[in-house]
C-alpha positions as CSV (number, residue, x, y, z in Angstrom):
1,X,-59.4,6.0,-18.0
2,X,-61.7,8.5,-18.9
3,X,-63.6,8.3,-22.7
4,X,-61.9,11.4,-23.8
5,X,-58.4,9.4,-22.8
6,X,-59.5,6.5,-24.2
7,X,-60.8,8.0,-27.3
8,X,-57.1,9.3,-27.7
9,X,-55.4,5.6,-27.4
10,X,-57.7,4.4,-29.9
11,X,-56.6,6.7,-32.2
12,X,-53.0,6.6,-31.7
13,X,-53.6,3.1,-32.1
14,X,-55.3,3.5,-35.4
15,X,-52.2,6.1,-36.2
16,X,-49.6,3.7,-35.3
17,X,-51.0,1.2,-37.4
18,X,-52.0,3.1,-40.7
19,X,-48.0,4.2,-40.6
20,X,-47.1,0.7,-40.3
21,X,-49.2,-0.1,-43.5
22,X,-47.3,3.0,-45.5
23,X,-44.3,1.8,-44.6
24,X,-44.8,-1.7,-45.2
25,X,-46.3,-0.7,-48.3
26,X,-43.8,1.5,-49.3
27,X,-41.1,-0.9,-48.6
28,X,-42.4,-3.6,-50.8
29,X,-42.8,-0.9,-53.5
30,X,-39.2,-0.1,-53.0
31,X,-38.1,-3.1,-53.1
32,X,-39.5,-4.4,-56.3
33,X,-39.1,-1.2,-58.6
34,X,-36.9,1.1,-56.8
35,X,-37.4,4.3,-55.3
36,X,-37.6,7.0,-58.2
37,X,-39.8,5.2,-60.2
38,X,-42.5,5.0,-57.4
39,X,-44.8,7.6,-57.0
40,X,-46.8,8.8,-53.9
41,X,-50.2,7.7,-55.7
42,X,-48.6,4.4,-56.1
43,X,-47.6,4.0,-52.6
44,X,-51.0,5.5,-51.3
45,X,-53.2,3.1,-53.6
46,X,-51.2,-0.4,-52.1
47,X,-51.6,1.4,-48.4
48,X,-55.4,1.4,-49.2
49,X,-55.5,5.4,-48.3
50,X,-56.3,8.6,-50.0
51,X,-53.5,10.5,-51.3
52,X,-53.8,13.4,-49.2
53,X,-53.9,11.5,-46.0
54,X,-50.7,10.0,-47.2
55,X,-49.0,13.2,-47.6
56,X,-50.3,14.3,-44.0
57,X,-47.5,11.3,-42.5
58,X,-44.9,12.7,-45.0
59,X,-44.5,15.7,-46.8
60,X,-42.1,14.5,-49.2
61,X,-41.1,11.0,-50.8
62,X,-37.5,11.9,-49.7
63,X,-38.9,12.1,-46.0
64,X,-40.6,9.1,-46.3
65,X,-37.9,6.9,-48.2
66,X,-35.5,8.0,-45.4
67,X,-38.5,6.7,-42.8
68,X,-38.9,3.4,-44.5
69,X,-35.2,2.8,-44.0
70,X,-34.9,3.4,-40.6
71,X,-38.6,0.7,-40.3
72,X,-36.6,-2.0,-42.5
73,X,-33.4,-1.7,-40.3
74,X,-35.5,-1.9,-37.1
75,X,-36.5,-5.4,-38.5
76,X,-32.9,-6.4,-38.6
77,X,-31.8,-5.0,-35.9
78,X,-34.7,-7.4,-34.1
79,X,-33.1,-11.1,-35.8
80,X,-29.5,-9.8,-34.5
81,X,-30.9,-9.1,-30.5
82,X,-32.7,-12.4,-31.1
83,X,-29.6,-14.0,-31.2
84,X,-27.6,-11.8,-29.3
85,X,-29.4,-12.0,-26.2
86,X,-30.2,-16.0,-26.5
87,X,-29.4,-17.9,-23.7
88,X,-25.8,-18.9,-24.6
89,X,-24.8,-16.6,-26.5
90,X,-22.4,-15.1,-23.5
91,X,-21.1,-18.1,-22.8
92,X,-19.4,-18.6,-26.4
93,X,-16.1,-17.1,-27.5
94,X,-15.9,-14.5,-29.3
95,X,-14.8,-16.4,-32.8
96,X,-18.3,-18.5,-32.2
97,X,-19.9,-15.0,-31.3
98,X,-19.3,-14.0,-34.7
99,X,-19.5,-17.6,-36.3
100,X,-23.5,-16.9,-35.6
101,X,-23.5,-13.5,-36.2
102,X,-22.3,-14.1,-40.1
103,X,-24.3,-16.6,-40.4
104,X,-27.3,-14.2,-39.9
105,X,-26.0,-12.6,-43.2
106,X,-25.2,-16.2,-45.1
107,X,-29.0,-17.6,-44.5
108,X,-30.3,-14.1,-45.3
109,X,-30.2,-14.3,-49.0
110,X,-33.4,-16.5,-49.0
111,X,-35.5,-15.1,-46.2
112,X,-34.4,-11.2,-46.7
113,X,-33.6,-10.4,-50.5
114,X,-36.1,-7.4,-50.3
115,X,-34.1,-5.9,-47.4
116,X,-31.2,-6.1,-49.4
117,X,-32.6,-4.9,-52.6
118,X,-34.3,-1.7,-50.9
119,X,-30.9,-1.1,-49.0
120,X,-29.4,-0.9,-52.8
121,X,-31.8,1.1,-53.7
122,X,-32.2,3.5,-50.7
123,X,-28.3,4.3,-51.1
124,X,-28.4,5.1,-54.7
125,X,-31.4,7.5,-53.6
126,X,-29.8,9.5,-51.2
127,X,-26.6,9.8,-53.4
128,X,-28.7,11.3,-56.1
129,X,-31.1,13.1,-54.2
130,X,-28.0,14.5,-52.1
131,X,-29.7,14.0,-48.8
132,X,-28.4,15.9,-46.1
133,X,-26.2,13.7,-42.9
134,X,-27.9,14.6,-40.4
135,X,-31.4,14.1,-41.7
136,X,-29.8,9.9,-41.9
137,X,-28.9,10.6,-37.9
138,X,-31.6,8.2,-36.6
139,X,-31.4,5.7,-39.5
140,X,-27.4,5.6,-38.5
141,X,-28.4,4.9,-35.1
142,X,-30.3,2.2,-36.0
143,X,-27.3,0.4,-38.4
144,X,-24.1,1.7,-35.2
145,X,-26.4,-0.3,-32.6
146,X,-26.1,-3.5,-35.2
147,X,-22.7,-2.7,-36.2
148,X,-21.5,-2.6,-32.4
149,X,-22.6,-6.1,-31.7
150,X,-20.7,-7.7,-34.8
151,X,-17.8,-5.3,-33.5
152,X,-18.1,-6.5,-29.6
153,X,-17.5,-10.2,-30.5
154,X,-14.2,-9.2,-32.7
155,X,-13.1,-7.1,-29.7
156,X,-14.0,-10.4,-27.3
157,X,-12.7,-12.8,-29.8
158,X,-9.6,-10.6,-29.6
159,X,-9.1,-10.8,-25.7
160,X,-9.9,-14.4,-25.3
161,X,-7.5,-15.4,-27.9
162,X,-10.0,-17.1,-30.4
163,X,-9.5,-14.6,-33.0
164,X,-5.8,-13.9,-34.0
165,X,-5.4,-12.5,-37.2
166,X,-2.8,-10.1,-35.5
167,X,0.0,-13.2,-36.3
168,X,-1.0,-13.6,-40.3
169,X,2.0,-13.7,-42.2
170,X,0.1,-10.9,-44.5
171,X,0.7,-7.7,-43.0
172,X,-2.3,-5.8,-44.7
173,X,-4.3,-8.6,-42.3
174,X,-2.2,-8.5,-39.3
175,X,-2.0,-4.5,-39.0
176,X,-5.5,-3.5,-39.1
177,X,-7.5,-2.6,-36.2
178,X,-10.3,-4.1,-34.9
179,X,-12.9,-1.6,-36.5
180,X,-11.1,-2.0,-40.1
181,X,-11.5,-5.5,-39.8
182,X,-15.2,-5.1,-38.7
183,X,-16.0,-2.4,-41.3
184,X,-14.2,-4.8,-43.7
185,X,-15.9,-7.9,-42.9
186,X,-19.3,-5.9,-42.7
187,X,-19.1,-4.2,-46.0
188,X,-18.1,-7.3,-47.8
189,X,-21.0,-9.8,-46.8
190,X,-23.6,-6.7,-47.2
191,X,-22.4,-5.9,-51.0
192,X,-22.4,-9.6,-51.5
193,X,-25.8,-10.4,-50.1
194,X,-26.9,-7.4,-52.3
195,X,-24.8,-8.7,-55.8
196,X,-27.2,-11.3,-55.2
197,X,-30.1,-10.4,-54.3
198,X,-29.9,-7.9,-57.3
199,X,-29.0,-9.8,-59.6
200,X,-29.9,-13.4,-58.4
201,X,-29.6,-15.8,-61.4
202,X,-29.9,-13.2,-64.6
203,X,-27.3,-15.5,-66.3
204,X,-26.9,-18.7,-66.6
205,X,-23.5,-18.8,-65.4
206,X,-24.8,-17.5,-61.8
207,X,-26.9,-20.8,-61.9
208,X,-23.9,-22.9,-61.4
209,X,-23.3,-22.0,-57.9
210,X,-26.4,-21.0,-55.2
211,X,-26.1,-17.5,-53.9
212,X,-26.3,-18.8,-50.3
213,X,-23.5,-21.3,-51.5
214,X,-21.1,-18.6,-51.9
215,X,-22.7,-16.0,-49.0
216,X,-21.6,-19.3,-46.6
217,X,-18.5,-19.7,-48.3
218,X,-17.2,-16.0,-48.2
219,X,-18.4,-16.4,-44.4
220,X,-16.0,-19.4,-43.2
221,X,-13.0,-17.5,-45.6
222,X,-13.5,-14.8,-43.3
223,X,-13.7,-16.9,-40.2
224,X,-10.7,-19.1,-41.2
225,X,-8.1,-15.9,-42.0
226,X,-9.1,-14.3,-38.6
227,X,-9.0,-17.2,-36.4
């Protein structure tokens, strides 16, 4: 390697890193107050770099909100391979293929409340800001390739016969097609996990009952009207 080529990994080095310290920075920003009320001052002073340096990673906060996303799903995506590719995991059927898969979302609530909140939060942003689809492309990406491995373990579940809410005596369950029932079973644990994680215990009626309590619970209803 020659100096002028090593020069260049150092700094790409040093690159990679300072963007991992706006986005981490960011995110915890995000997650705490919420995206509008952050400024780019606020987000270059907990990064520990000048303002205008900040601003030559990302132009706009939009750009960078949209970045942060994509970094915080990247992280998820990371727990679901862990357990995906473990060494057993082929070996299950596809109802305990999912078993563990929820379960990711039901012992969440402890360990990942700022994901949650920032995922609240980043929604609500893009709505208002009216962000255009395809600049979400790659953060989409990121979500499908979770999404498909919650989805392959319905569709196994399916053809090994450990998941057969096809022969429910309620035909709204019975009739709907393996992506309704992932998108269902998806959307309902994420807005959960996020009830909670917004909200956690503002009253004291939200006291009675743990958040992971219920996260579990919703998880084996699900399990128990598919299987």
């Amino acid at each position: 390697m020659t100096p002028t080529e090593k020069h260049k990994e150092e700094q790409d080095e040093l690159k990679t890193l300072r963007m991992n310290r706006i986005l981490d920075a960011s995110f915890e920003l995000f997650a705490d107050r919420g995206i509008d009320t952050i400024a780019m001052t606020d987000i270059a002073k907990k990064a520990e770099i000048g303002v205008a340096s900040l601003y030559r990673y990302f132009e706009t906060k939009e750009d960078l909100a949209i970045e942060v996303a994509i970094h915080a799903w990247k992280k998820e995506e990371k727990i679901f391979h862990q357990v995906y590719s473990s060494s057993d995991y082929d070996s299950k059927t596809g109802f305990e293929q999912l078993r563990v898969l929820l379960n990711i979302f039901t012992t969440a609530i402890d360990s990942q409340t700022k994901f949650f909140r920032f995922i609240y939060f980043f929604d609500g942003f893009v709505k208002k800001e009216n962000v255009d689809i395809e600049r979400l492309s790659k953060y989409e990406s990121i979500i499908t390739n979770v999404n498909l491995i919650v989805l392959n373990a319905l569709e196994k579940g399916v053809s090994d016969g450990s998941i057969n809410y096809q022969k429910s005596e309620n035909n709204h369950i019975s009739n709907a097609s393996i992506k309704e029932m992932h998108f269902t079973i998806m959307h309902a644990l994420f807005s959960m996990a996020q009830k909670m994680a917004l909200s956690g215990e503002m009253l004291y009626m939200d006291r009675e009952v743990s958040a992971s309590t219920q996260l579990e619970l919703m998880g084996n209803l699900i399990l128990a009207s598919i299987r």
